[in-house]
N, C-alpha and C positions, 0 to 999 in steps of 0.2 A: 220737696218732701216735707210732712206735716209732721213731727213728733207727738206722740197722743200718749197721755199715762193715765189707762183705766185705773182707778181707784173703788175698789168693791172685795166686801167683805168674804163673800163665798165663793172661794178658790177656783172648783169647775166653772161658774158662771161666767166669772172674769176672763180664766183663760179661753173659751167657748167663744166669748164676743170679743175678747181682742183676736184670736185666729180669723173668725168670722169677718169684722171690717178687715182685720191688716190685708186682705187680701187686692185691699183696693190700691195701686199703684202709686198714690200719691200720699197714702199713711202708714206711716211709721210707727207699730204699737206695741210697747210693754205696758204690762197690769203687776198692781199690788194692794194692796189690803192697806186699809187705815192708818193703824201701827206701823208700815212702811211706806208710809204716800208722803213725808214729806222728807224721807230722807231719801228717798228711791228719783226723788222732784231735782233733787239737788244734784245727784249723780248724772241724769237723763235729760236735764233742762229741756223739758218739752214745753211745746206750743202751746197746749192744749192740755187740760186735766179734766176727764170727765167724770164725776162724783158721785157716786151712790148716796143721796141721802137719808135714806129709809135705815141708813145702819146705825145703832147705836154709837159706834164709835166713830159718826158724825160731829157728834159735842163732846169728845172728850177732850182731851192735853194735847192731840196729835191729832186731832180730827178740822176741819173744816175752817175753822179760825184762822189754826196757827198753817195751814196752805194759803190761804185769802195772804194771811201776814206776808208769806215767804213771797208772794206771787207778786202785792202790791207796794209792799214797804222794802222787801230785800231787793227788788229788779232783775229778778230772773224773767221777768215779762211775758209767763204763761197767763193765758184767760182759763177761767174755769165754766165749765158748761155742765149743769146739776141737773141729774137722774132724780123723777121726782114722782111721787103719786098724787094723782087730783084728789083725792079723797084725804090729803093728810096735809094741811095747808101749812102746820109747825116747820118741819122740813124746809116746804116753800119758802116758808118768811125769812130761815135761815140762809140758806143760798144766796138771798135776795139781798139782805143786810149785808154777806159779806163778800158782798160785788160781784156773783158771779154773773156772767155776759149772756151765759145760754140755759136756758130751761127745757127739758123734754122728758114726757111723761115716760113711765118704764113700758106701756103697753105699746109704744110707736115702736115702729118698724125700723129692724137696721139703717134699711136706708135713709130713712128719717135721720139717724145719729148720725151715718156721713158726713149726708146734709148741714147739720149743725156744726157738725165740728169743723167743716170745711169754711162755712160762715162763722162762725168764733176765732179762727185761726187769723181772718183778715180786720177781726176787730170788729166785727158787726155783730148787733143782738140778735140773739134768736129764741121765739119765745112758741114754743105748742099749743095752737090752739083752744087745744083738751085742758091746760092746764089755766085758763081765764077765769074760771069760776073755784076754784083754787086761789088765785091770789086775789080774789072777791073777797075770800072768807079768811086769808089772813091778813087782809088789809082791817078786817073787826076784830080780833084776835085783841084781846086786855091785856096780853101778859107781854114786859120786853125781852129780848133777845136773852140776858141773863134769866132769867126768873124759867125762861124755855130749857135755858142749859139744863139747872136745876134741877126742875120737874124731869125732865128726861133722866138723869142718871138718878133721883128716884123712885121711877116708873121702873127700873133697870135694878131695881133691890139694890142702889146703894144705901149706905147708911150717913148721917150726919156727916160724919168722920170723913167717909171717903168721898163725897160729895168734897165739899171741902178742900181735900189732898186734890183731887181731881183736877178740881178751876183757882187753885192756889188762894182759897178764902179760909179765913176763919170760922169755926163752927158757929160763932154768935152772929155773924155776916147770911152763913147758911140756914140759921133759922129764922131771920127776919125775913129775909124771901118765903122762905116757906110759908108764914103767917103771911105775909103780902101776896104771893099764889091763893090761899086758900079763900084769903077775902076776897080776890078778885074774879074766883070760879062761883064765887057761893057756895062754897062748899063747907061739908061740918070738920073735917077733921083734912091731914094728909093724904089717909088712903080718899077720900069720898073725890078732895081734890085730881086724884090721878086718874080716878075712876073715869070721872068730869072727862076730862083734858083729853082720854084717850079715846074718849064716843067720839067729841067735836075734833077727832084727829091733829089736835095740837103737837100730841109725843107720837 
């Protein structure tokens, strides 16, 4: 039996498709939302984490990181397989950076997820087709892993301040990215920056 912990922010959708695969004989599936995915990991020690990454609270304090952390530095020895959209290659790069195993775009087919999770579960990669010109385009992507964090929870109406509190920096830390994003979009100001970022799907 495969332990599988959806992690996805919109309640119906998560319980809908964990009912949906759990039905297959050899998975085992509870879901929880961001804010509970890495204490729900610890409880449930699953196989398998499968990750919405199109959710904000992808990069925050409890999102995606601090799972990758718990998964590869604590030794509860779950693989992570990341829900992901081809048109939004930021996401992509993050998953990608923080090791997870499996990629598959949100438009495949359950069975498709099975699929992967059943290939993640023995340790093998598994990558969606759909999603190749996607990490095309964030493999050209200017900005790193931080400076995404960033931009994200200011695209997200945070302010200096909570930006900050968020990824445990200092506001003077938090604006020098900010000027280092904005030279690196070309952009004239914050907002022009986020603007940028969010056409080329980076946030």
């Amino acid at each position: 039996m495969i332990r599988v912990l959806l992690v996805h922010d919109t309640y119906l959708l998560r319980t809908a498709l964990a009912a949906l695969i759990g039905r297959e004989t050899d998975l085992e599936v509870s879901s929880t939302s961001w804010p509970g995915a890495v204490a729900t990991s610890r409880t449930l020690r699953p196989q398998v984490c499968v990750v919405d990454m199109d959710s904000p609270d992808a990069v925050g304090p409890r999102g995606i990181r601090e799972l990758s952390r718990r998964c590869y530095e604590g030794g509860d020895g779950f693989s992570l397989l990341a829900l992901a959209s081809a048109g939004r290659p930021g996401p992509l790069r993050r998953a990608y950076e923080e090791r997870a195993l499996g990629f598959l775009s949100k438009n495949a087919s359950p069975d498709r997820l099975v699929e992967g999770i059943r290939h993640v579960a023995k340790g093998e990669r598994y990558v969606d087709e759909s999603l190749g010109f996607g990490f095309l385009e964030a493999s050209e992507m200017p900005l790193t892993r931080r400076e995404l964090s960033v931009l994200s929870l200011a695209a997200e109406g945070a302010s200096i301040g909570e930006i900050a509190r968020s990824l445990c920096l200092s506001n003077g830390t938090v604006r020098n990215y900010m000027a280092a994003i904005t030279r690196k979009t070309g952009a004239r100001n914050r907002v022009d920056a986020i603007r940028i970022s969010q056409c080329a799907g980076w946030v």
